[in-house]
N, C-alpha and C positions, 0 to 999 in steps of 0.2 A: 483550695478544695481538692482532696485527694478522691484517686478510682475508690479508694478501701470506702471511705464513707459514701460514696455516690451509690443509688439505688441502681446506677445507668447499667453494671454488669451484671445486675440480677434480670432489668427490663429487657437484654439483648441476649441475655442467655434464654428465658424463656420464650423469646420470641423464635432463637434459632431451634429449639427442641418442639415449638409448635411444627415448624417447617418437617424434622424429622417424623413428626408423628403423621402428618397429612402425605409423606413420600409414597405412601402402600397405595394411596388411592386419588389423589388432586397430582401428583406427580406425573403417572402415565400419561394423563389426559391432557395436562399441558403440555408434555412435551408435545404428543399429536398435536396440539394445536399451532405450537413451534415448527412443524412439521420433520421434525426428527423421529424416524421411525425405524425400525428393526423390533427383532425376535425379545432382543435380552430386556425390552419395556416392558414385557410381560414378569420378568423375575423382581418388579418392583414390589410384586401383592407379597414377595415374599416377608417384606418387613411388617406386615399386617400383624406379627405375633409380637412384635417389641413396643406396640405402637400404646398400650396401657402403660408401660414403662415410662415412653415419652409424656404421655398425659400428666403423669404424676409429677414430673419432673417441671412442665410447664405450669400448674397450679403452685408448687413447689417455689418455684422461682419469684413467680408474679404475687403470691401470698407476703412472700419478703420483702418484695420492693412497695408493697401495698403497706406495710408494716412499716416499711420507715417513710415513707412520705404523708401518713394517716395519721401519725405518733404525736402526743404531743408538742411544743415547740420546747416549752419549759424542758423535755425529757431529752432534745436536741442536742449533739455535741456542738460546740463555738468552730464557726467555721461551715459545717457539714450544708450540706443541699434542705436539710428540710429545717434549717435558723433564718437564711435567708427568703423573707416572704416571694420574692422574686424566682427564685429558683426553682422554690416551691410550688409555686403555679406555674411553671413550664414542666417542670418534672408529672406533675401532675394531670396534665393534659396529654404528653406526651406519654403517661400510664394507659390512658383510658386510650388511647388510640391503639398503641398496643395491644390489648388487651380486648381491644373490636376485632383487629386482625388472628392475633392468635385464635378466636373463638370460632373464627370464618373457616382457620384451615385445621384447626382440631375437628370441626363439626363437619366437613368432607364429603363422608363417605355418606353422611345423610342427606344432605342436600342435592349432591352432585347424583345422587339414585334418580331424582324428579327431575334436574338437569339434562340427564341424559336418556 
């Protein structure tokens, strides 16, 4: 079973561009809660203007790996993560899990308003 076929570098790249996109605003406030403080935690808001970029990018990614682990089996290459029913079903659990998390820190700056 090779990376190229596995969905796992589309699930980990979306999940890392969720994290960039929640930096502007779920960032600062953890770090305080880290208790790592200074000036320059304020120049996090700065990335607030890329952070539709990141969105896209996390849809983008998770749309693809939804795509091949949803696809049919018949449409499966021999060998790949979504022929074996097994993998299938972990790969796929392991989707929605993802895909709970990325939604918690894409959605941020909404929640953590009522949060805080």
């Amino acid at each position: 079973m090779s990376l190229k076929r596995s969905p796992l570098w589309a699930l980990m790249a979306g999940t890392v561009a969720a994290f960039g996109a929640s930096v502007c605003c779920a960032g600062p406030l953890v770090l305080l809660m880290l208790g790592v403080s200074g000036s320059w935690i304020s120049s996090l808001t700065a990335f607030d203007v890329v952070r539709p970029y990141f969105i896209l990018v996390v849809v983008a990614f998770f749309l693809w790996a939804g795509w091949q682990l949803y696809r049919p089996i018949a449409s499966c290459p021999e060998g790949s993560v979504c022929a074996i029913p097994r993998y299938r079903r972990l790969y796929r659990i392991l989707f929605w899990v993802l895909v709970g998390i990325a939604g918690v820190l894409v959605s941020s700056p909404w929640w953590l308003a009522w949060l805080v």
